[in-house]
N, CA, C and O atoms as a GROMACS GRO file, in nm:
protein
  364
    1UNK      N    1   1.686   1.381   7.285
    1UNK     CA    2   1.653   1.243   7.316
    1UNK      C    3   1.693   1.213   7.459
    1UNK      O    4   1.807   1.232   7.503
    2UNK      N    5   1.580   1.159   7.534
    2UNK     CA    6   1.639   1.150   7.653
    2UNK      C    7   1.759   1.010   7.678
    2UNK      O    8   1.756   0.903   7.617
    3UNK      N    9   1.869   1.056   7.793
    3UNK     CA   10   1.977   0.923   7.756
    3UNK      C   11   1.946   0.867   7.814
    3UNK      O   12   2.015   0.768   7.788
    4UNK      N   13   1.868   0.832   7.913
    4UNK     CA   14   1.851   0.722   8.004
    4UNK      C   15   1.688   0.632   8.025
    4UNK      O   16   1.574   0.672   8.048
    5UNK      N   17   1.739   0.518   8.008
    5UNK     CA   18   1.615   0.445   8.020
    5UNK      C   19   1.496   0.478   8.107
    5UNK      O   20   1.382   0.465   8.063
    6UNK      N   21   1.516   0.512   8.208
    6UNK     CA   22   1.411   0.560   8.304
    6UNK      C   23   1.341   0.693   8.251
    6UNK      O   24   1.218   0.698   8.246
    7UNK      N   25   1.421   0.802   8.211
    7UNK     CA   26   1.389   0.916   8.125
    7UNK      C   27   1.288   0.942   8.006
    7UNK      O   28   1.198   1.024   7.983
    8UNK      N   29   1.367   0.794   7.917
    8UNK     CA   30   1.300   0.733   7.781
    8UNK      C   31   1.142   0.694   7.860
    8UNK      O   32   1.048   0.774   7.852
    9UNK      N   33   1.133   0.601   7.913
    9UNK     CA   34   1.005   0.518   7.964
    9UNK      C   35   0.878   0.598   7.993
    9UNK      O   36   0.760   0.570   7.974
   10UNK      N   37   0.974   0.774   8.077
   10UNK     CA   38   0.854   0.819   8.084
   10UNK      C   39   0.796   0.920   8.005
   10UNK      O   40   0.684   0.972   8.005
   11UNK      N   41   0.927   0.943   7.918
   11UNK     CA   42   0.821   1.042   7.776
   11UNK      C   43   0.760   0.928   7.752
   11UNK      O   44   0.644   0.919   7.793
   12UNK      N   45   0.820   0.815   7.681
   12UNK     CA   46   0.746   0.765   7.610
   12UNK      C   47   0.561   0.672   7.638
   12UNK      O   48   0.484   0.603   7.571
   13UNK      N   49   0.568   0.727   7.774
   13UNK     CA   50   0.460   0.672   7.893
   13UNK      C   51   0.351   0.817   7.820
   13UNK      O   52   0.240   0.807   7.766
   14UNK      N   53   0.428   0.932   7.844
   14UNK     CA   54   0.347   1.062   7.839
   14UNK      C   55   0.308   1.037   7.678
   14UNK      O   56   0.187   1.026   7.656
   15UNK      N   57   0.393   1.026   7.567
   15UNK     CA   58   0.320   1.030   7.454
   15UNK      C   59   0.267   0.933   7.406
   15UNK      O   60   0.240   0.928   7.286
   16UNK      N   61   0.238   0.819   7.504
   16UNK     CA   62   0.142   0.725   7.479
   16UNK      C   63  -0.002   0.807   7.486
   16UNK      O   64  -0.074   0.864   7.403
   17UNK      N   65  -0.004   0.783   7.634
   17UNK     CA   66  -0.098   0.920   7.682
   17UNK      C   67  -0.184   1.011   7.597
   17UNK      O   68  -0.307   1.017   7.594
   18UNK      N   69  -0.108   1.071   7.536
   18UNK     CA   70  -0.112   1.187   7.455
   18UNK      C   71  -0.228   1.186   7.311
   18UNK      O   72  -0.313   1.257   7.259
   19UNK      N   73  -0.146   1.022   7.290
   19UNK     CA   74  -0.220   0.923   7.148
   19UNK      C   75  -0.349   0.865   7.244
   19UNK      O   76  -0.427   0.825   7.158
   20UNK      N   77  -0.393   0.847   7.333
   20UNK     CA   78  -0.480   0.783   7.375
   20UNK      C   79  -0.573   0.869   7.354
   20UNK      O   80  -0.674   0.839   7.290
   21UNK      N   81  -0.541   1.052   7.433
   21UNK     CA   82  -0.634   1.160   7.407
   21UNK      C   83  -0.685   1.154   7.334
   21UNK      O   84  -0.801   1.114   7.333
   22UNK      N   85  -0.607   1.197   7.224
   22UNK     CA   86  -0.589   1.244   7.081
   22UNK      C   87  -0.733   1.112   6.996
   22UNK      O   88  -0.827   1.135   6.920
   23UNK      N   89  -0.690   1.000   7.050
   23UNK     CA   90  -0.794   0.904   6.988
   23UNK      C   91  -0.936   0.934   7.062
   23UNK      O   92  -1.044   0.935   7.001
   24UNK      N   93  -0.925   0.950   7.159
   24UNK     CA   94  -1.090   0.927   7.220
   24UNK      C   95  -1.126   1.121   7.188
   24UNK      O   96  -1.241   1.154   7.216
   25UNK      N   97  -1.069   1.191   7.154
   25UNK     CA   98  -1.129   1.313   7.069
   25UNK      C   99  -1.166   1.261   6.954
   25UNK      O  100  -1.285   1.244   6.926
   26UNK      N  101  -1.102   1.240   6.902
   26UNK     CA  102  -1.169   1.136   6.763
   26UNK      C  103  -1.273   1.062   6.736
   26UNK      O  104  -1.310   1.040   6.621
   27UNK      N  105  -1.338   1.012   6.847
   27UNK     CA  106  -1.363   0.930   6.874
   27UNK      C  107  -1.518   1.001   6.946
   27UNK      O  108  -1.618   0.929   6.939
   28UNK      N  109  -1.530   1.117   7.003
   28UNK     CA  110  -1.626   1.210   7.064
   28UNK      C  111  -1.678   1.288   6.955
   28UNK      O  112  -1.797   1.320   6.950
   29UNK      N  113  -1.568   1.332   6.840
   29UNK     CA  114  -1.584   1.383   6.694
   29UNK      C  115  -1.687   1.289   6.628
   29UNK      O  116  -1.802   1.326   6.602
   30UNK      N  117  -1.649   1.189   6.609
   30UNK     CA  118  -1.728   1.117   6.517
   30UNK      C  119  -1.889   1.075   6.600
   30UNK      O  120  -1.999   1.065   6.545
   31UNK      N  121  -1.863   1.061   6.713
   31UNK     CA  122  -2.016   1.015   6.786
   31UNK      C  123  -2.075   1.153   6.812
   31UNK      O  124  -2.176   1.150   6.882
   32UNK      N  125  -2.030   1.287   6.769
   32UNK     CA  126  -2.085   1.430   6.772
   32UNK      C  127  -2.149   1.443   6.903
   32UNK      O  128  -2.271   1.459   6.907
   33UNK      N  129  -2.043   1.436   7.070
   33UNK     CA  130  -2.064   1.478   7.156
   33UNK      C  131  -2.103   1.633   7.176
   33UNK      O  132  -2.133   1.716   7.090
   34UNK      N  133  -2.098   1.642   7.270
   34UNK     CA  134  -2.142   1.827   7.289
   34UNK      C  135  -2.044   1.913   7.266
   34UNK      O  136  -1.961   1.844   7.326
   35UNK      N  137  -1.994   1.986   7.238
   35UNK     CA  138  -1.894   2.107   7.193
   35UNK      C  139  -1.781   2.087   7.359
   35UNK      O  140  -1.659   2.088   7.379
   36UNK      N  141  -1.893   2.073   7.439
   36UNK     CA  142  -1.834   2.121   7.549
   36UNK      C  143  -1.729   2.021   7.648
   36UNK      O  144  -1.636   2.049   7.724
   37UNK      N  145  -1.799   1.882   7.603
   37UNK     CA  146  -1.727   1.748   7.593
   37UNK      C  147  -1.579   1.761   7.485
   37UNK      O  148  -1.456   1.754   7.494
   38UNK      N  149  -1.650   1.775   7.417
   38UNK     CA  150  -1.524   1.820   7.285
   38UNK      C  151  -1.370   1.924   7.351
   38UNK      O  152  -1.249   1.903   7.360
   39UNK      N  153  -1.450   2.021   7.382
   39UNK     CA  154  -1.315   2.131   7.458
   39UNK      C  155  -1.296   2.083   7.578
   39UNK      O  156  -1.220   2.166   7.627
   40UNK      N  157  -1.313   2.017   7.644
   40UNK     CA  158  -1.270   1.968   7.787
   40UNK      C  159  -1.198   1.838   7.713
   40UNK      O  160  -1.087   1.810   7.758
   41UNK      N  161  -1.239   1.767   7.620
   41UNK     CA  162  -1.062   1.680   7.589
   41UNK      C  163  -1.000   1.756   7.485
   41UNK      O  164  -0.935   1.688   7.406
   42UNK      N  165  -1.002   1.858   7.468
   42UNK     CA  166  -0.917   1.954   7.395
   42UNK      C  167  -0.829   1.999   7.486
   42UNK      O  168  -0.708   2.008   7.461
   43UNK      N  169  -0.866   2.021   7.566
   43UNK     CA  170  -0.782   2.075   7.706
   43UNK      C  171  -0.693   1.966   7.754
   43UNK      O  172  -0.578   1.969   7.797
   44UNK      N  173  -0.769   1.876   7.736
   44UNK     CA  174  -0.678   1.745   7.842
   44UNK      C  175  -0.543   1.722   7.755
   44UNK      O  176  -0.434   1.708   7.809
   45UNK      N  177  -0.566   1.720   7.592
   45UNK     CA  178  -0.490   1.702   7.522
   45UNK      C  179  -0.382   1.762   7.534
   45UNK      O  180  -0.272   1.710   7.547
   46UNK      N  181  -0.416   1.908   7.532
   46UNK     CA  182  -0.313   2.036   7.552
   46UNK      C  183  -0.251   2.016   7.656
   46UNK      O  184  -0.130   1.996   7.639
   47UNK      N  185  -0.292   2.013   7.777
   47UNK     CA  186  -0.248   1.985   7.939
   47UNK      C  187  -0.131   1.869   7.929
   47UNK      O  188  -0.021   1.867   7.984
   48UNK      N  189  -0.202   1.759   7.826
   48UNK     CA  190  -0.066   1.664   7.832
   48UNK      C  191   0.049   1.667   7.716
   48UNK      O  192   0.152   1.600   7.719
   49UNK      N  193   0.015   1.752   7.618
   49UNK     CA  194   0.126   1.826   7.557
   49UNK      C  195   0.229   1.906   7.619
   49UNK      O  196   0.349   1.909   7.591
   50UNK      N  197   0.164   1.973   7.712
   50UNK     CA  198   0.272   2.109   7.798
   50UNK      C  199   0.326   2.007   7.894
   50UNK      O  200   0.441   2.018   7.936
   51UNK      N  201   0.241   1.902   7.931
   51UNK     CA  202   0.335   1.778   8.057
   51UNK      C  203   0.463   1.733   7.958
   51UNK      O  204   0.580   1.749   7.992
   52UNK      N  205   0.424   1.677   7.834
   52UNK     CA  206   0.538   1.640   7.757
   52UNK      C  207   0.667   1.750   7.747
   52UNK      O  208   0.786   1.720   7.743
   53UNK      N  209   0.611   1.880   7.745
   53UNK     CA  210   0.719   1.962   7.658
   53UNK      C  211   0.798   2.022   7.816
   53UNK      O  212   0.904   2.082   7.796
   54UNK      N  213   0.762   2.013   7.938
   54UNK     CA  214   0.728   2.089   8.065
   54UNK      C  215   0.895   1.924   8.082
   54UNK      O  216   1.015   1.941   8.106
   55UNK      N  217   0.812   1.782   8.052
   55UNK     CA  218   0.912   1.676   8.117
   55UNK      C  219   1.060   1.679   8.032
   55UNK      O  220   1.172   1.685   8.082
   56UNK      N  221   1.020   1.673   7.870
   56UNK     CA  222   1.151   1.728   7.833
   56UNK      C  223   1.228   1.833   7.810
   56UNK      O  224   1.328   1.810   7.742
   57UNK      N  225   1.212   1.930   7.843
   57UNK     CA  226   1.294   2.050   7.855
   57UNK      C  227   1.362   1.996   7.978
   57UNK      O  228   1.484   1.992   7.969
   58UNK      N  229   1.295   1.941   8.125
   58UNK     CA  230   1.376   1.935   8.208
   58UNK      C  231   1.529   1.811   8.194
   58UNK      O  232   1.644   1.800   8.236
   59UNK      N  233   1.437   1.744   8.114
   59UNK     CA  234   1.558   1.660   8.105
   59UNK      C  235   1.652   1.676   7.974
   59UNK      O  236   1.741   1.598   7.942
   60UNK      N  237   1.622   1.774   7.915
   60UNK     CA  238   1.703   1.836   7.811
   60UNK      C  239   1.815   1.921   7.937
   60UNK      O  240   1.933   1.892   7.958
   61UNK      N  241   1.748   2.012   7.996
   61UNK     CA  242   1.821   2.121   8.051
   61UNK      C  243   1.974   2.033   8.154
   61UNK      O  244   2.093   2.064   8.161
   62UNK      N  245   1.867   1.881   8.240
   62UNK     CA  246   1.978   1.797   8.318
   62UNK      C  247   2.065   1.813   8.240
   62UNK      O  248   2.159   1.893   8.245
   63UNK      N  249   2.019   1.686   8.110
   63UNK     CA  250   2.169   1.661   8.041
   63UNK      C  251   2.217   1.721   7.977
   63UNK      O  252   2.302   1.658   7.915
   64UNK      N  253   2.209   1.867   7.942
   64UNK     CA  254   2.292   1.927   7.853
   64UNK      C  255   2.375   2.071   7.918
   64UNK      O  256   2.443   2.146   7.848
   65UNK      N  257   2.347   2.092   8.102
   65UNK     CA  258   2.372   2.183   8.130
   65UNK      C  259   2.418   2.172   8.301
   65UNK      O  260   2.454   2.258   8.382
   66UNK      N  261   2.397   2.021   8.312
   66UNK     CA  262   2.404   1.987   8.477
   66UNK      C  263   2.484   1.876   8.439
   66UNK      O  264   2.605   1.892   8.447
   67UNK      N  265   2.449   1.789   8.406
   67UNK     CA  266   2.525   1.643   8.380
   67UNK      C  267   2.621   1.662   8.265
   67UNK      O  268   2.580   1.690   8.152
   68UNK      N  269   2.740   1.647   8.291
   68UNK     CA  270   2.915   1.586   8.186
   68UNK      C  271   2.966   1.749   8.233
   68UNK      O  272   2.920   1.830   8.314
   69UNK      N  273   3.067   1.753   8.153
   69UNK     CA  274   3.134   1.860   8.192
   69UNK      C  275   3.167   1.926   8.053
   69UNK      O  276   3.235   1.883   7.959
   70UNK      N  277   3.083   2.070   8.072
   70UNK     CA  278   3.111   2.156   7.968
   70UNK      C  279   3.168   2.302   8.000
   70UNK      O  280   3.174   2.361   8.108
   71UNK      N  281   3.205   2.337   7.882
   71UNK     CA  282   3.247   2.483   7.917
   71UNK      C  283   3.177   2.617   7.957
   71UNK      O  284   3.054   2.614   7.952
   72UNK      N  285   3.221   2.704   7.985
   72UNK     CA  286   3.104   2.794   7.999
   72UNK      C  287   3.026   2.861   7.879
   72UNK      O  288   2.916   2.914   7.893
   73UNK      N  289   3.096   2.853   7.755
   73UNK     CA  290   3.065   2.895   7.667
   73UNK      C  291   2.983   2.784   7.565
   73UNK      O  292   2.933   2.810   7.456
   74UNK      N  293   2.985   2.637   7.645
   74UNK     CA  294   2.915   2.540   7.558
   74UNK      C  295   2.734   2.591   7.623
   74UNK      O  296   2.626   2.603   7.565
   75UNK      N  297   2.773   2.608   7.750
   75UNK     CA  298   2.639   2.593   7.842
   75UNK      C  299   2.608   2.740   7.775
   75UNK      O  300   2.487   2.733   7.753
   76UNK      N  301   2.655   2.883   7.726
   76UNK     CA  302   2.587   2.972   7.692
   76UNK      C  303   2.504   2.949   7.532
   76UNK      O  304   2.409   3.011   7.486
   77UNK      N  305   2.558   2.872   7.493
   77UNK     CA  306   2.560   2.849   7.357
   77UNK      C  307   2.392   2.768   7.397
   77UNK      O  308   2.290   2.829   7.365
   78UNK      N  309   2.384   2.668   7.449
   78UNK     CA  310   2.314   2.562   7.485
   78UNK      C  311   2.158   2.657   7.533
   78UNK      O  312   2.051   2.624   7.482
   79UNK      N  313   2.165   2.767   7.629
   79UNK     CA  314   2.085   2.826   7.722
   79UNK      C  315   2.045   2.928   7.604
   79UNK      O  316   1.936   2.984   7.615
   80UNK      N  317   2.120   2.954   7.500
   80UNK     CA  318   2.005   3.025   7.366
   80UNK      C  319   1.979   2.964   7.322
   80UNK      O  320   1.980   3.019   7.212
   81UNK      N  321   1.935   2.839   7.300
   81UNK     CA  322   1.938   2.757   7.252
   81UNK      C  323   1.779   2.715   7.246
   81UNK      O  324   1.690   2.706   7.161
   82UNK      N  325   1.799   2.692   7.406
   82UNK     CA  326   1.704   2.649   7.485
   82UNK      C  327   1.633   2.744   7.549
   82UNK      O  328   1.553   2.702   7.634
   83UNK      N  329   1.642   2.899   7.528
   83UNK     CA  330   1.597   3.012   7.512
   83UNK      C  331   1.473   3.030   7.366
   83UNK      O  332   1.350   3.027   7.371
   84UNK      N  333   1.545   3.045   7.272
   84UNK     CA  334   1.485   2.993   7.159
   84UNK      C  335   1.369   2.933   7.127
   84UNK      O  336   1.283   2.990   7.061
   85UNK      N  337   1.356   2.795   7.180
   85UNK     CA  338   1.259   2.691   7.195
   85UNK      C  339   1.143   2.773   7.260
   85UNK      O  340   1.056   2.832   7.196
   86UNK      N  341   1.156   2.768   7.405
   86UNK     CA  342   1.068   2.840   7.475
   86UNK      C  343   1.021   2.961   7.434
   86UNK      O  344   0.908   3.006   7.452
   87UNK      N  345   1.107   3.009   7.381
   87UNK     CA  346   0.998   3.117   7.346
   87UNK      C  347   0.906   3.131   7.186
   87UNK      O  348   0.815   3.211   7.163
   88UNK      N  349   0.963   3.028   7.092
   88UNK     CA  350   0.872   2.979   7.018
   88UNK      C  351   0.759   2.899   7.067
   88UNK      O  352   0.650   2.930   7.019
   89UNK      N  353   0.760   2.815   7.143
   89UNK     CA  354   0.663   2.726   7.240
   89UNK      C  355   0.580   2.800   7.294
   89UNK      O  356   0.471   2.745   7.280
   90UNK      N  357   0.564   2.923   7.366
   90UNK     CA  358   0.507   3.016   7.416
   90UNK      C  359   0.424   3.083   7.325
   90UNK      O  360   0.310   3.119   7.353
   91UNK      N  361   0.477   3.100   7.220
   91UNK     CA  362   0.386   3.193   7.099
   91UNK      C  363   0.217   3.137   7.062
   91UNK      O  364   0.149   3.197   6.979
   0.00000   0.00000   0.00000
């Protein structure tokens, strides 16, 4: 969760976004645009999924590995962690 208001504002800006796609595919579905209309907001969708997952990892990584003061063994713990993710995300 991001901690800071400015942080919050802009996931929550991006997965507005995201729902807007997501509707006007829906929305190209039901009026049975061209396939090709169809995969070009399939793409856009995706593009602003990886913006979402691309904005919070970074602000996962700030606050859990740059910002407060941890040990070295909290931040190793944290970096498989966040190892993990990414490379499920990648699959």
């Amino acid at each position: 969760m991001p901690h800071s208001d400015k942080d919050k504002k802009r996931i929550l800006t991006r997965v507005r976004r995201i729902r807007g796609q997501a509707e006007a595919l829906e929305r190209a579905l039901e009026r049975g645009d061209t396939c090709l209309d169809i995969l070009q907001q399939i793409a856009a969708v995706r593009g602003a999924a990886n913006g979402l997952m691309g904005e919070m990892m970074a602000i996962h990584l700030k606050d859990e590995l740059v910002s407060g003061e941890t040990t070295e063994q909290q931040r190793s713990l944290r970096m498989a962690e966040i190892d993990s993710l990414i490379r499920s995300y990648l699959k």
